[in-house]
C-alpha positions in Angstrom: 0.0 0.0 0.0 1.2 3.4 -0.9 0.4 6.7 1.0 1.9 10.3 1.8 0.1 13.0 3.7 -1.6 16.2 2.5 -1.3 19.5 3.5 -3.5 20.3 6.6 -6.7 21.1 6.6 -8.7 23.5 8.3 -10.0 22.6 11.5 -9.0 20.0 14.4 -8.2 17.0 11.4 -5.9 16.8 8.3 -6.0 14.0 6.3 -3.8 11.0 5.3 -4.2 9.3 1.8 -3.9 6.4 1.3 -4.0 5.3 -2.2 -4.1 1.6 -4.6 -6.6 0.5 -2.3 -7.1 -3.3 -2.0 -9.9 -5.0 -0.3 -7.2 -6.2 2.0 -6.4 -2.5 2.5 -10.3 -1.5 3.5 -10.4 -4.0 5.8 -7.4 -3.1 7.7 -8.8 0.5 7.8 -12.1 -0.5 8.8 -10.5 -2.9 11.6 -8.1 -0.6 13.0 -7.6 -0.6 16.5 -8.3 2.0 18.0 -10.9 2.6 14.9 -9.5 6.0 12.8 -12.2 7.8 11.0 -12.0 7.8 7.4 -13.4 8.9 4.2 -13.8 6.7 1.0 -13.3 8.6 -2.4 -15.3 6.2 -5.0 -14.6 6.4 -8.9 -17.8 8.9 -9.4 -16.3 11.7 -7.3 -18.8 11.3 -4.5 -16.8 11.0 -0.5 -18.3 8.6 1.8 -17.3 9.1 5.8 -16.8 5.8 8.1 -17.6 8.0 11.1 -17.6 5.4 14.0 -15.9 1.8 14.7 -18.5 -1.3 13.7 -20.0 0.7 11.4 -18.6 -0.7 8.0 -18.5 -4.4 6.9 -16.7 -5.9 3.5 -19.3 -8.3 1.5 -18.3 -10.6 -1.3 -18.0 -7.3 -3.4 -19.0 -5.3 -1.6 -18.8 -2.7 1.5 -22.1 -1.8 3.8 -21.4 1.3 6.1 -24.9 2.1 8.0 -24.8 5.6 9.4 -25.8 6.0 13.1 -28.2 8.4 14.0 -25.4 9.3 16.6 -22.6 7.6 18.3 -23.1 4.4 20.5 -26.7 4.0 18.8 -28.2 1.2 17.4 -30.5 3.6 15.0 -29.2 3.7 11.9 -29.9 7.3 9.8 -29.4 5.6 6.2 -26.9 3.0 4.8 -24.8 2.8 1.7 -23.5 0.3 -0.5 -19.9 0.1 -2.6 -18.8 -1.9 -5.1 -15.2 -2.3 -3.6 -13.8 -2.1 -7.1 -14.9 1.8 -7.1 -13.3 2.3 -3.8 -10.3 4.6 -5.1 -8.5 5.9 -2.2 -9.1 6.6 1.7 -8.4 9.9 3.8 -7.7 8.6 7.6 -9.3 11.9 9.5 -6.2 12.0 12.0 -6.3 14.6 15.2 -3.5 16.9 14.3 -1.5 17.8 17.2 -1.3 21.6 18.7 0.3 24.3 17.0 
């Protein structure tokens, strides 16, 4: 797996790219411990946030993220499924330290 960071970002986060990702790769992310929030960039341009830990799951082809109404719920807001093959990159949403 290849990856470099990005300039920082406005705010408390600043991304880290990772890029050529693998199914082996999104499970990795999705497993971390402890979980890093992350944003999936899919072949149509569109972003998709993996907010909380147990939230994603890899399929045969596929990856299910349900959305939580808020953390530590068991209400789920809306759900979305992705082809993994149109999973391009990921941006870990890493706490950037004090300036």
């Amino acid at each position: 797996m290849m990856s470099h960071r990005t300039s920082v970002s406005p705010g408390s986060l600043k991304p880290y790219i990772l890029r050529i990702m693998t199914t082996e790769d999104i499970k990795q992310e999705i497993e971390r411990e402890p979980f890093v929030p992350l944003r999936l960039h899919v072949s149509s341009g569109q972003t998709i946030d993996v907010n909380y830990a147990h939230t994603a799951w890899v399929r045969q082809n596929t990856l299910l993220i349900v959305h939580p109404l808020r953390k530590g719920t068991q209400e789920i807001g809306n759900y979305d499924v992705i082809a993994l093959r149109l999973i391009e990159r990921a941006e870990l949403m890493v706490e950037s330290s004090a300036a």
